[in-house]
VOPAGU-2260 file (C-alpha; in pm, 1 decimal, decimal comma):
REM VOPAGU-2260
SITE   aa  ch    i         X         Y         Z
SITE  UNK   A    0   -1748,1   10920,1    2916,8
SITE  UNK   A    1   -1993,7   11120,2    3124,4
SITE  UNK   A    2   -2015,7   10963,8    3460,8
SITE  UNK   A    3   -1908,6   11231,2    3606,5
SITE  UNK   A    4   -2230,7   11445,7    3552,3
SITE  UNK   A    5   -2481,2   11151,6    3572,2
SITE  UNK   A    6   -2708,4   11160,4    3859,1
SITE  UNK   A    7   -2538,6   10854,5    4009,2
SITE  UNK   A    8   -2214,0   11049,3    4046,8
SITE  UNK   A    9   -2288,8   11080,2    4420,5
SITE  UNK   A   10   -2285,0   10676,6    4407,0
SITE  UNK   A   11   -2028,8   10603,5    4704,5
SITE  UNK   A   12   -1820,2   10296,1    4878,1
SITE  UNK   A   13   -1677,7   10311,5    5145,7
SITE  UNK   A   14   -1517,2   10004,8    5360,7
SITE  UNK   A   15   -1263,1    9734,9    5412,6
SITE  UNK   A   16   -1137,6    9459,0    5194,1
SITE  UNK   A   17    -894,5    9228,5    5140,1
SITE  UNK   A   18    -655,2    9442,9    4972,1
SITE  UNK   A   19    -557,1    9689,7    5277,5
SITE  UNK   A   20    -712,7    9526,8    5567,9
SITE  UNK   A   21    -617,5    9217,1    5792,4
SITE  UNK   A   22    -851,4    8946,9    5817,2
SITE  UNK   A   23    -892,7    8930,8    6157,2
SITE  UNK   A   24   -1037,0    9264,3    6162,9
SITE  UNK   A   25   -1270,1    9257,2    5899,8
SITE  UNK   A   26   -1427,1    8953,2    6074,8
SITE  UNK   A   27   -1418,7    9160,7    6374,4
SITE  UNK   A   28   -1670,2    9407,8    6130,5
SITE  UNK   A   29   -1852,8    9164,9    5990,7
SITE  UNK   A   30   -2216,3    9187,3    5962,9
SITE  UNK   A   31   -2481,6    8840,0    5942,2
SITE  UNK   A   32   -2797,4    8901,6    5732,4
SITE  UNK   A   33   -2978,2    8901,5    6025,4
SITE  UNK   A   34   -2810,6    9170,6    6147,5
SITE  UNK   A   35   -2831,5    9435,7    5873,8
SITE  UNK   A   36   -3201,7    9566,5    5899,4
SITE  UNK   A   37   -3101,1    9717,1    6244,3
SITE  UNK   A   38   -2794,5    9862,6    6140,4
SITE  UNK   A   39   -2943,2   10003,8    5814,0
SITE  UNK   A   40   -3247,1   10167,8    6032,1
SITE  UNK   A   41   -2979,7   10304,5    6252,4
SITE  UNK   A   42   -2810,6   10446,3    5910,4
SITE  UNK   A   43   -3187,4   10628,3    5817,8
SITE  UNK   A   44   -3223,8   10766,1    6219,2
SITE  UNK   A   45   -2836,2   10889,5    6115,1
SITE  UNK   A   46   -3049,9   11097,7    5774,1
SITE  UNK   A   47   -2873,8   10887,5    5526,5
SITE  UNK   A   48   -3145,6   10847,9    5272,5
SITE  UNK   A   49   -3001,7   10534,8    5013,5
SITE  UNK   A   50   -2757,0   10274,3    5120,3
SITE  UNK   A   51   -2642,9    9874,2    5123,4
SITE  UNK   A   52   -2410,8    9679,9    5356,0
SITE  UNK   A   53   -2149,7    9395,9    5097,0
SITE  UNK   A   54   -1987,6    9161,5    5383,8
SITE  UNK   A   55   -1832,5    8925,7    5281,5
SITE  UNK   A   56   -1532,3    8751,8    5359,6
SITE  UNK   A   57   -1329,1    8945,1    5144,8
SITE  UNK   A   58   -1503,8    9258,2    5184,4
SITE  UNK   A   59   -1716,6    9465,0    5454,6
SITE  UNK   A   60   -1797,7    9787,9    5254,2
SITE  UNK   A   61   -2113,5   10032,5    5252,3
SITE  UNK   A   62   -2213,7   10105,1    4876,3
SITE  UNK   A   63   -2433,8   10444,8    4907,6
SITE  UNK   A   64   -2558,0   10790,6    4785,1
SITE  UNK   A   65   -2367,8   11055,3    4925,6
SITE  UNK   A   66   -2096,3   11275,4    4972,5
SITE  UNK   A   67   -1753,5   11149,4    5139,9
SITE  UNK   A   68   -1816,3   11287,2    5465,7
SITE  UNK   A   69   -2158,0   11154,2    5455,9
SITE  UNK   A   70   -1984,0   10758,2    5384,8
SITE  UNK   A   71   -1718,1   10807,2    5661,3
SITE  UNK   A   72   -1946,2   10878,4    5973,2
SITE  UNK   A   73   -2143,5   10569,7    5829,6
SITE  UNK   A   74   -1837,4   10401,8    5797,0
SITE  UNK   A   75   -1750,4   10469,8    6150,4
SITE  UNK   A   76   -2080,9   10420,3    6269,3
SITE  UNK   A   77   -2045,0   10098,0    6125,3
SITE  UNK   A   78   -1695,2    9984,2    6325,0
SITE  UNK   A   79   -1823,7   10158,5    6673,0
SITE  UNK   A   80   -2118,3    9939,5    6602,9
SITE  UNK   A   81   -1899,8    9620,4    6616,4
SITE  UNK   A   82   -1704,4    9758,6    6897,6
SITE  UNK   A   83   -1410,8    9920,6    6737,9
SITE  UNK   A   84   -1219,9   10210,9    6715,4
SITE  UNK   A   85   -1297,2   10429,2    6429,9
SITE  UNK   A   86    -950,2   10570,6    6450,9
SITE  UNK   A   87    -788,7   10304,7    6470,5
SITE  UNK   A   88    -888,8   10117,5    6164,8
SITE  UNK   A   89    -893,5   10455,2    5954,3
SITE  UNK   A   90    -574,2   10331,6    5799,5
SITE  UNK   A   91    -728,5   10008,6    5666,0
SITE  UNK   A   92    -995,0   10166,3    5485,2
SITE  UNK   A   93   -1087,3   10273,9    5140,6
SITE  UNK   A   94   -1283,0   10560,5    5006,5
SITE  UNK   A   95   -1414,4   10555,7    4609,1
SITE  UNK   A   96   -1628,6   10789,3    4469,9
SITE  UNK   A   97   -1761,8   10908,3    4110,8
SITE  UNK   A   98   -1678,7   10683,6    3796,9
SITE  UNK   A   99   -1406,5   10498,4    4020,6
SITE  UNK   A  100   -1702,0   10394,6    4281,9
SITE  UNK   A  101   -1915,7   10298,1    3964,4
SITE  UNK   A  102   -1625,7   10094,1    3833,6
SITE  UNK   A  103   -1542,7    9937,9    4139,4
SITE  UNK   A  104   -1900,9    9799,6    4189,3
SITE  UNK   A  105   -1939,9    9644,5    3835,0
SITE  UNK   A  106   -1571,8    9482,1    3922,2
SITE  UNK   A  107   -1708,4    9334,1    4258,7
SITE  UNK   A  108   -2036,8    9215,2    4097,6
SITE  UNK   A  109   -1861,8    9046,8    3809,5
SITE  UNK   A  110   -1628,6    8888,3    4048,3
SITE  UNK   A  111   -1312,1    9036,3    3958,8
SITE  UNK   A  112   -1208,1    9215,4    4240,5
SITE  UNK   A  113   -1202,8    8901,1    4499,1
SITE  UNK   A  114    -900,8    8698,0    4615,1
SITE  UNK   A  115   -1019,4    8437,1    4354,3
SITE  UNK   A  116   -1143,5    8585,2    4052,9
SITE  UNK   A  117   -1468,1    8449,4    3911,4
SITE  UNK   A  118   -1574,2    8297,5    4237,3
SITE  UNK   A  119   -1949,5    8253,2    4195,7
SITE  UNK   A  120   -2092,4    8327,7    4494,3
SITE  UNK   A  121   -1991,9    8707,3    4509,1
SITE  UNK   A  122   -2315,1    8840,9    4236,1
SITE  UNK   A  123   -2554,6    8636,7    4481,0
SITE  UNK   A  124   -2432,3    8831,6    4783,6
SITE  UNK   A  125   -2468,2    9168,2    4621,9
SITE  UNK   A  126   -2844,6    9067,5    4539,1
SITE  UNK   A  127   -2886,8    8972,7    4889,1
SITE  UNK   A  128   -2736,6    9302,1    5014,3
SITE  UNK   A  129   -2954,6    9479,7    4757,5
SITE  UNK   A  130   -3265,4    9288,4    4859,4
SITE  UNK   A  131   -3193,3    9349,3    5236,1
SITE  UNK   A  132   -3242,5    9714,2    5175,8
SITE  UNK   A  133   -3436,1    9749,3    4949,7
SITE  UNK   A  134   -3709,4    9609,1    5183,1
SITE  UNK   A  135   -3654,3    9868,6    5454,7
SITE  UNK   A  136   -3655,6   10174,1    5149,3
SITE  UNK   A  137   -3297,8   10188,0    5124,5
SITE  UNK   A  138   -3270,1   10215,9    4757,6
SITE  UNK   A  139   -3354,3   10449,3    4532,2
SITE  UNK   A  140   -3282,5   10645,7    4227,9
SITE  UNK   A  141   -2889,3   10649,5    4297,9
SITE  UNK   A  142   -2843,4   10268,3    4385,4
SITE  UNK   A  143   -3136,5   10116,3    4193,2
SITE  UNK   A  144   -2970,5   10230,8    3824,1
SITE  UNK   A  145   -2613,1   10200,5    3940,0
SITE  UNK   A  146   -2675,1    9755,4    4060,7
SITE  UNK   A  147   -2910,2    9696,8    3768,9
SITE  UNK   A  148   -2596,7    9799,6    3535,4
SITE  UNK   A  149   -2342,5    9629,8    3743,9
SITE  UNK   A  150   -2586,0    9320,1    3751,2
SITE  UNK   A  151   -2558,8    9344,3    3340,8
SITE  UNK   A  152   -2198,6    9375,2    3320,0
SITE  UNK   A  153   -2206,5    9064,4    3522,9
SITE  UNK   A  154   -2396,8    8895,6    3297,8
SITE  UNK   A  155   -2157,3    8937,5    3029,5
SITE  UNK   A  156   -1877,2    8887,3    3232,7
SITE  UNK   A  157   -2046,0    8542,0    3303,6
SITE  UNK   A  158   -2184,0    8433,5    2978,2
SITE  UNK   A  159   -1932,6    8620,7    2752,5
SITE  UNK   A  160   -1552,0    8502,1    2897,1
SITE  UNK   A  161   -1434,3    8220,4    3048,1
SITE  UNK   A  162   -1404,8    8334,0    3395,2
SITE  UNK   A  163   -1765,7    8205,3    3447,3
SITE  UNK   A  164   -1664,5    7857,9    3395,0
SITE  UNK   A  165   -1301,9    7882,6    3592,3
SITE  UNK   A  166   -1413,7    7833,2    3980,8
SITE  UNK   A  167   -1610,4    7545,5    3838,0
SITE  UNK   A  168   -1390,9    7384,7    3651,9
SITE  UNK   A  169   -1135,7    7434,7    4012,7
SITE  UNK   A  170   -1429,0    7301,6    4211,0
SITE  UNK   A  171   -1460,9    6954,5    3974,1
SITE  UNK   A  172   -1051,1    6913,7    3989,4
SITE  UNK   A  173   -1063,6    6952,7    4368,3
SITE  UNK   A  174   -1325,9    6661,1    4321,1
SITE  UNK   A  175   -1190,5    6481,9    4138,5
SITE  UNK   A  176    -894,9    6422,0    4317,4
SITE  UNK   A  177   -1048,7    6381,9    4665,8
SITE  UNK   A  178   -1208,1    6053,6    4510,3
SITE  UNK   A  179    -861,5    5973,5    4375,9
SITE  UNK   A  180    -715,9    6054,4    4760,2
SITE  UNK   A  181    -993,3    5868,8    4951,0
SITE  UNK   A  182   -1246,2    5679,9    4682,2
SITE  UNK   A  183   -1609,5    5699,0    4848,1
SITE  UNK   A  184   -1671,1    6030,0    4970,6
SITE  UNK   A  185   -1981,2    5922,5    5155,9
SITE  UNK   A  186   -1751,5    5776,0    5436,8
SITE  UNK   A  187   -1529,7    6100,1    5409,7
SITE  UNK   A  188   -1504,9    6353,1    5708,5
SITE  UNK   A  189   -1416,0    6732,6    5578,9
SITE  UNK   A  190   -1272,7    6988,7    5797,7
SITE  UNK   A  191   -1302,5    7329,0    5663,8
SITE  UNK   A  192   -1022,0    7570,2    5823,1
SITE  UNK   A  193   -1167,2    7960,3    5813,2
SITE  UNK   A  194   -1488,6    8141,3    5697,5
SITE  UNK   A  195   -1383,5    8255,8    5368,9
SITE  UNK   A  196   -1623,1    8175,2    5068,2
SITE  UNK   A  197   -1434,5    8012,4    4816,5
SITE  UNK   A  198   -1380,9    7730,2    5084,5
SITE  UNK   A  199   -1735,6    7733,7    5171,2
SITE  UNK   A  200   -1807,3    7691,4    4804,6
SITE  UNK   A  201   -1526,8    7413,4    4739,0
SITE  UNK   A  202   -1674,8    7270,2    5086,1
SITE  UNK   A  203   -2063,4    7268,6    4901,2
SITE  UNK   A  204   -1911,6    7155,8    4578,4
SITE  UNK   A  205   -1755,5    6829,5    4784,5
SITE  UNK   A  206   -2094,3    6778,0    4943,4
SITE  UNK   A  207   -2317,3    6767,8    4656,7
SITE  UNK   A  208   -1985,9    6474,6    4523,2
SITE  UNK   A  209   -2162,5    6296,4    4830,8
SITE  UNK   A  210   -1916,3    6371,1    5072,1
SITE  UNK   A  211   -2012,9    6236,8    5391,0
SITE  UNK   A  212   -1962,0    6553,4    5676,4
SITE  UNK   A  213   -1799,4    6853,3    5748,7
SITE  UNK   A  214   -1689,9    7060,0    6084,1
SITE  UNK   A  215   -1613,2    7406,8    6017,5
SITE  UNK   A  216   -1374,2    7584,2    6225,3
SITE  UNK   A  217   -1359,0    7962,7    6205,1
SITE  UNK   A  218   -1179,8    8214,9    6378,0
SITE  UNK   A  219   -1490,1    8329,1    6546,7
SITE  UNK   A  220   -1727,0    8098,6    6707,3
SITE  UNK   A  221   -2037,6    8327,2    6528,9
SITE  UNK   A  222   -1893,7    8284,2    6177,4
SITE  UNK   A  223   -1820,1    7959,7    6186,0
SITE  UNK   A  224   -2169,0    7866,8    6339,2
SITE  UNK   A  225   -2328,5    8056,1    6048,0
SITE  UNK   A  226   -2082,5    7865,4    5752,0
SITE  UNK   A  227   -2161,3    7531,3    5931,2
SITE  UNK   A  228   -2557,0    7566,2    5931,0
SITE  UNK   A  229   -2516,6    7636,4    5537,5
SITE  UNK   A  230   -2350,9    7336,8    5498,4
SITE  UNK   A  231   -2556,9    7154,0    5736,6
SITE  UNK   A  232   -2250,0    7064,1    5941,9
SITE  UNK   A  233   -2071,1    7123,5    6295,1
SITE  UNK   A  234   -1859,4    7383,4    6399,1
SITE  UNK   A  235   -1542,8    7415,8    6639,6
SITE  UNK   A  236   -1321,2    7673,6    6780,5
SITE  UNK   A  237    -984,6    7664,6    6677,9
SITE  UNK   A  238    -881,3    7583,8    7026,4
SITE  UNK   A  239   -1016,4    7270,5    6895,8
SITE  UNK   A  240    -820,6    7201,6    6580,7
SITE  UNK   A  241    -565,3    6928,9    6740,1
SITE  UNK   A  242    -865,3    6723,9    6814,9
SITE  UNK   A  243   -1071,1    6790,7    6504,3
SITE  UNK   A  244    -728,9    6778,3    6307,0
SITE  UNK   A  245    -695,3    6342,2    6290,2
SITE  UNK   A  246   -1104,8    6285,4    6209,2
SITE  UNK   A  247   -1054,7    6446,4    5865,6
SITE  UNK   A  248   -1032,0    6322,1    5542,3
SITE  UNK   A  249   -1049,2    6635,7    5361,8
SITE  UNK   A  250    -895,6    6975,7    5494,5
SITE  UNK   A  251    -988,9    7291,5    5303,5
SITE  UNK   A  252    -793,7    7528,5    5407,2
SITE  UNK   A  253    -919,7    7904,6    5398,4
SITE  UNK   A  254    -795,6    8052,8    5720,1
SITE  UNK   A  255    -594,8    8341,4    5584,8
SITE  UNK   A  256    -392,2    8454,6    5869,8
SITE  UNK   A  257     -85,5    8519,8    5670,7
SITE  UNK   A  258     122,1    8252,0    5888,4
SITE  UNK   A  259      86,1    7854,7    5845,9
SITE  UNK   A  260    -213,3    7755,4    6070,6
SITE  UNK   A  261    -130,1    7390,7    5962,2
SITE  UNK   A  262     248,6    7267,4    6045,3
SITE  UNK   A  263     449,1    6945,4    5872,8
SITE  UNK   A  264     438,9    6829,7    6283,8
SITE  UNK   A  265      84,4    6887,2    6328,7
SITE  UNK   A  266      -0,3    6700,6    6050,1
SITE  UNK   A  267     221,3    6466,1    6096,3
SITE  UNK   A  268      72,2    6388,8    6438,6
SITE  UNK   A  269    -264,6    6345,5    6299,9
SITE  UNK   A  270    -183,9    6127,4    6077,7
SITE  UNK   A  271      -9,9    5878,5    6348,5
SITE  UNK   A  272    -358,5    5979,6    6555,1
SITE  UNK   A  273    -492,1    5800,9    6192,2
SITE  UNK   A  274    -295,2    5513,6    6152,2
SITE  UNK   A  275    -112,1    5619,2    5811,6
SITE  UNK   A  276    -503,5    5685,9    5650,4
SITE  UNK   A  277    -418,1    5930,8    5399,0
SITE  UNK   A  278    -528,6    6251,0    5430,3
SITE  UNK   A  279    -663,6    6534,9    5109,1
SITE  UNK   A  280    -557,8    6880,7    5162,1
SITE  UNK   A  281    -663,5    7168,9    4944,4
SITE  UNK   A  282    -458,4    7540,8    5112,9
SITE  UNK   A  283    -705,5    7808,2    4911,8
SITE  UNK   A  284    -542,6    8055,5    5179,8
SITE  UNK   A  285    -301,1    8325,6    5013,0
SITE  UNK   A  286     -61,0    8312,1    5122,2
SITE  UNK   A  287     -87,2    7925,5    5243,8
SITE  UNK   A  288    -229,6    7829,5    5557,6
SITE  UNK   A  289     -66,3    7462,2    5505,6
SITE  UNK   A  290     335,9    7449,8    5577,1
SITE  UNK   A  291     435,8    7353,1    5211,3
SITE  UNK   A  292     628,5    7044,4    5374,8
SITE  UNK   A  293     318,6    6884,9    5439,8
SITE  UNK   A  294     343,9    6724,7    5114,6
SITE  UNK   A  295     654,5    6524,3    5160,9
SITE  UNK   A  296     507,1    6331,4    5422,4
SITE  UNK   A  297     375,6    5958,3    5334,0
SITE  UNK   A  298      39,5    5960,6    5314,7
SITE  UNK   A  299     -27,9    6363,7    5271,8
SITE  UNK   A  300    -170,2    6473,7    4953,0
SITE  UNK   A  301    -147,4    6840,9    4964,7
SITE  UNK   A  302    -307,8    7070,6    4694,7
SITE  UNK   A  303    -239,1    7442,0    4694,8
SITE  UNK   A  304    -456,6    7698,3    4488,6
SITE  UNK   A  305    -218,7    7722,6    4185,0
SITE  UNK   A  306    -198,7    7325,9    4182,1
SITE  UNK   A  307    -568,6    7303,8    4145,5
SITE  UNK   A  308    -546,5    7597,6    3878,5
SITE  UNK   A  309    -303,9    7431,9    3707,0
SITE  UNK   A  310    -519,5    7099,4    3713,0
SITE  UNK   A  311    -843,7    7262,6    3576,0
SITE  UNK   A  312    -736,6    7489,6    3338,2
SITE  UNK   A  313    -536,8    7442,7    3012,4
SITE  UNK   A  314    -223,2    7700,6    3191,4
SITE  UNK   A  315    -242,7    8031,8    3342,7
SITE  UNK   A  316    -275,4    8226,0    2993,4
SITE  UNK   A  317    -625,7    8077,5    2977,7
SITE  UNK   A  318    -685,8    8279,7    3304,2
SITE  UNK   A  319    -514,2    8579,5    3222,1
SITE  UNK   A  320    -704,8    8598,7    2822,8
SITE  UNK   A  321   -1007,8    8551,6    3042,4
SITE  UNK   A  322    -989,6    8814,6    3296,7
SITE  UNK   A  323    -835,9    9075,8    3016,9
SITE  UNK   A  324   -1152,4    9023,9    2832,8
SITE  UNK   A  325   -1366,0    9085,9    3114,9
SITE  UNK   A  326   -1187,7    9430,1    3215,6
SITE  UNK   A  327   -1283,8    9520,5    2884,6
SITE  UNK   A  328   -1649,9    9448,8    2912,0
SITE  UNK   A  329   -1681,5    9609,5    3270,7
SITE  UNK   A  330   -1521,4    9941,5    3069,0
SITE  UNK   A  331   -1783,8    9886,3    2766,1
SITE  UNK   A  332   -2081,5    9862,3    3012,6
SITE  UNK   A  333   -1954,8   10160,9    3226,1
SITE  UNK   A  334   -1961,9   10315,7    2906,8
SITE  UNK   A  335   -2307,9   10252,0    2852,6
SITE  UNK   A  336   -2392,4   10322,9    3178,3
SITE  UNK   A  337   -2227,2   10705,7    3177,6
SITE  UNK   A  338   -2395,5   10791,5    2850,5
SITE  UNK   A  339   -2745,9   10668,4    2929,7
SITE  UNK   A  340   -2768,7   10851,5    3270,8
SITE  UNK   A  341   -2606,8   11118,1    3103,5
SITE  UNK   A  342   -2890,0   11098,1    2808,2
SITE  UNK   A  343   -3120,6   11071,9    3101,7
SITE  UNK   A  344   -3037,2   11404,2    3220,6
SITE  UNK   A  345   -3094,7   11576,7    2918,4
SITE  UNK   A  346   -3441,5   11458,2    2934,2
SITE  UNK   A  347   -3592,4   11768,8    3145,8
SITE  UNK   A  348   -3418,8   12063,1    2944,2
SITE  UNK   A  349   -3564,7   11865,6    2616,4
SITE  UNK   A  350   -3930,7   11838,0    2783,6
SITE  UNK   A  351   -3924,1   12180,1    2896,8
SITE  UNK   A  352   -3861,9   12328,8    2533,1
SITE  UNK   A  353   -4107,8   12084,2    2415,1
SITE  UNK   A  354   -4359,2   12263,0    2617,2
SITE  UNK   A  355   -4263,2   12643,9    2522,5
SITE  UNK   A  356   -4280,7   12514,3    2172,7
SITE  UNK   A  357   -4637,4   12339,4    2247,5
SITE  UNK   A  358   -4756,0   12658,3    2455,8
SITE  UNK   A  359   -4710,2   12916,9    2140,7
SITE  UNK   A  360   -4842,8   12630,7    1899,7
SITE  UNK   A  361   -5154,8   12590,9    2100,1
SITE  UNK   A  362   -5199,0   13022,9    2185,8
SITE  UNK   A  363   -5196,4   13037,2    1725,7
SITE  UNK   A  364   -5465,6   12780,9    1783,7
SITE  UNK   A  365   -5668,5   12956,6    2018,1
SITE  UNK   A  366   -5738,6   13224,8    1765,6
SITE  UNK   A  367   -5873,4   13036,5    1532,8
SITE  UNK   A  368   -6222,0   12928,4    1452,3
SITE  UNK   A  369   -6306,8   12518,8    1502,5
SITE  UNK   A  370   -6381,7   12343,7    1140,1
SITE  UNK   A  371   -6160,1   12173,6     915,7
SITE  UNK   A  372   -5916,8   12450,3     866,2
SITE  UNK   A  373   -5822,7   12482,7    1219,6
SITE  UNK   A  374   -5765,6   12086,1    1213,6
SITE  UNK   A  375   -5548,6   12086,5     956,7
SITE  UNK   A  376   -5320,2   12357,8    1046,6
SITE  UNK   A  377   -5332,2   12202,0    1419,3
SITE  UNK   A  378   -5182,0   11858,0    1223,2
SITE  UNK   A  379   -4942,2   12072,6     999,8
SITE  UNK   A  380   -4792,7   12274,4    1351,8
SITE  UNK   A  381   -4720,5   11905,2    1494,1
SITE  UNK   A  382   -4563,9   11809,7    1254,9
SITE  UNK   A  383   -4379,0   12133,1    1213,5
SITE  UNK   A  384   -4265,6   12172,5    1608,2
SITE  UNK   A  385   -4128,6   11822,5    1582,8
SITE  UNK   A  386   -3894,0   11844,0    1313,6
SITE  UNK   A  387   -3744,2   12207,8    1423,8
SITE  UNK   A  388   -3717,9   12028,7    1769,0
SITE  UNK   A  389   -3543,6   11720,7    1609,1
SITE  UNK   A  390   -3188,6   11839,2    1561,4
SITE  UNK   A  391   -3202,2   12060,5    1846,3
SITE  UNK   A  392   -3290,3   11748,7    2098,4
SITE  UNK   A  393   -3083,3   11478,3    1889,1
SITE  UNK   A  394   -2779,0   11731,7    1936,4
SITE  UNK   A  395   -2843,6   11784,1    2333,2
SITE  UNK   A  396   -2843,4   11393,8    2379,3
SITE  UNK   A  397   -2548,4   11362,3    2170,4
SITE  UNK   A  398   -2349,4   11624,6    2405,0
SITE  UNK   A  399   -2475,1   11441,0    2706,9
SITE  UNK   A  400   -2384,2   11109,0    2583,2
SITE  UNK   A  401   -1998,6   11233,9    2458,0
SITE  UNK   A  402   -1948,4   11472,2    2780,5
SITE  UNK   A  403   -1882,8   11766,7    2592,7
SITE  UNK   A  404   -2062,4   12109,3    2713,4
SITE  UNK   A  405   -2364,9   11999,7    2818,2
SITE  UNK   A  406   -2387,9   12215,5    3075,0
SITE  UNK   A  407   -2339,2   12515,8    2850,5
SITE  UNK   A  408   -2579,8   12398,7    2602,2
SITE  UNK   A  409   -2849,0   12363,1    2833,9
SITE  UNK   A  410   -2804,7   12735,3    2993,5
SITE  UNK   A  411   -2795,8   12888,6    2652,8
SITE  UNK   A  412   -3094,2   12677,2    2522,1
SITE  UNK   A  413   -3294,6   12810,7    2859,4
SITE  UNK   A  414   -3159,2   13174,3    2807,4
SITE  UNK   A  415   -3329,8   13134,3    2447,7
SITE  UNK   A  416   -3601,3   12978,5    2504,6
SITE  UNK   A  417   -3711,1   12912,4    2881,4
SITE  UNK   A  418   -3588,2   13206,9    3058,6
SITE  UNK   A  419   -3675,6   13511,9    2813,0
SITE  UNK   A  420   -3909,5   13688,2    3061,7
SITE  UNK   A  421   -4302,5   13708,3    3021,4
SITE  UNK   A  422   -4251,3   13982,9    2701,0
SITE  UNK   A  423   -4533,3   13831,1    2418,6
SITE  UNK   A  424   -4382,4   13791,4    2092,2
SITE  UNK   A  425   -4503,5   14028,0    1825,5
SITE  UNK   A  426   -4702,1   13907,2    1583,9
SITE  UNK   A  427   -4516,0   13987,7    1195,0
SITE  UNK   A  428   -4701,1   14002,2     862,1
């Protein structure tokens, strides 16, 4: 593969995600839609010429062209921006460049590098991200090529494996059993615990069943406010959750602070707050949110994320066939991708010789008279230049595309040819 030596080789990420940083603090980073355009124009006043800003819940990362250096001061210009220390969360962070960066952003765009692989909602965030700067003249000829190819593996990813179908299929069991739980959603109340989007989707995916309402409670009042006018609900602080805790229903659990946010007593309160009403709780929080004892209380139907696996797909195999498949078409488009910018590259040398070859065809031209001669040996030199340049071009492409001395082919083929000084040729008999 020739990444490597592709133009997009100074493609870049640099951020925070859900593999090596805390959730608090990458809420604490976060940045709304609304808030991008500034920070992006102060990213072009900082000379950085093409770059987008992917928050999400599981990720807050800058993908961009440029070197590392260049990433980490926008990185840190980034965290001072929300009020942190740059030194402070250096530990937390992650740095990719070259054909790792490239991979990386055809795994996030196909959804397979999120806490729930094959969420939906992740491709429709990186369009949003892309669209946000791409109307302020963020993007150019490093990002532009790099998301249209991660947008195609994507594709495949989605129409090509089963992984597609997987958060829908969780989405329709989580369904499915709130109506067996509490019958008519339309009289349901949902409280969604935490920000993150696969309970926001499972949360949409309920209302659209007809459930009746939702609070969201987040662990930021300006998160939460933004999930909760998506859903076209409320939203509470968590101060509030012993209150909010006995109106619901439905919980969705999300929070992800790596400690039960939800106790057996807590619970078990609410549900003497209810009068025994039964209560539907999905944890989607690894690990849980919801103290697994939860379910041996009367009345408690408690759900955790393998459970609802387990009750939409036909076992865990299914899942791991799935997301083995769609590795391998990520590596098959990256594939692509390396030997078409690579190709791409060997476009100038190519034109270049084209020309030397056109510039001696036309001077033999020159010295002939016009008539019908001249015509025909102008149609028979055509036709000549392009076949000697044939094997010569078909064999730079072929380098390019299979990584293997192009550079040294190109220097000798402009030593020969492009570089030889302004000496005229001699004319031989």
């Amino acid at each position: 593969m020739a990444v490597s030596r592709a133009h997009p080789g100074h493609f870049t990420v640099a951020g925070f995600n859900h593999r090596g940083c805390p959730v608090a603090l990458r809420e604490q980073i976060y940045v709304e839609d609304v808030e991008q355009p500034e920070m992006l124009a102060r990213f072009r006043e900082a000379g950085v010429a093409e770059i987008l800003i992917l928050s999400t819940c599981d990720r807050v990362e800058l993908w961009m062209a440029g070197d590392e250096a260049t990433a980490l001061a926008a990185l840190d210009q980034l965290v001072a921006a929300a009020g942190l220390d740059p030194a402070v969360l250096a530990g937390y962070r992650h740095l990719i460049t070259g054909e790792a960066a490239l991979r990386h952003a055809f795994a996030v765009a196909a959804s397979l590098e999120s806490q729930v692989i094959g969420e939906p909602q992740v491709l429709g965030q990186v369009k949003a991200a892309h669209r946000l700067a791409r109307d302020i003249g963020m993007v150019g000829p490093v990002l532009e090529p790099v998301l249209q190819a991660a947008y195609q593996a994507a594709k495949r990813v989605r129409t090509e494996t089963a992984i597609g179908e997987r958060p829908v299929s969780l989405a329709a069991a989580a369904c499915q059993l709130a109506r067996d739980v509490q019958g008519d959603l339309s009289r349901c109340a949902a409280l969604l615990l935490g920000t993150g989007e696969m309970g926001e989707f499972l949360t949409a995916q309920l209302l659209a069943a007809g459930l009746g309402r939702v609070t969201v409670i987040g662990r930021t009042a300006r998160r939460a406010e933004a999930v909760a006018r998506r859903l076209g609900g409320h939203f509470a602080t968590l101060e509030e959750l012993p209150q909010a805790l006995p109106a619901a229903d439905i919980v969705v659990a999300c929070h992800g602070e790596g400690r039960y946010t939800l106790s057996a007593d807590s619970v078990e309160g609410a549900l003497r707050q209810r009068k025994r009403r039964p209560v539907f709780l999905i944890d989607l929080a690894v690990p849980g949110d919801i103290e697994p004892s939860v379910n041996r209380l009367d009345d408690a139907f408690l759900y955790d994320l393998g459970e609802l696996e387990q009750v939409a797909l036909d076992g865990r195999s299914r899942r791991e066939s799935a997301s083995g498949a769609a590795w391998a078409l990520v590596e098959a488009e990256l594939a692509a991708f390396g030997r078409h910018e690579a190709e791409r590259e060997a476009v100038p040398a190519l034109t270049a010789l084209r020309g030397v070859f056109e510039t001696a065809r036309q001077t033999v031209l020159d010295d002939l008279p016009e008539g019908e001669e001249r015509a025909a040996i102008d149609r028979a030199t055509r036709l000549l230049v392009n076949r000697l340049l044939h094997r010569p071009s078909a064999g730079l492409r072929r380098l390019a595309a299979e990584g293997r001395d192009q550079a040294a082919a190109e220097a000798l083929l402009r030593r020969l040819f492009l570089d030889a000084g302004d000496e005229e040729p001699k004319d031989e008999e």
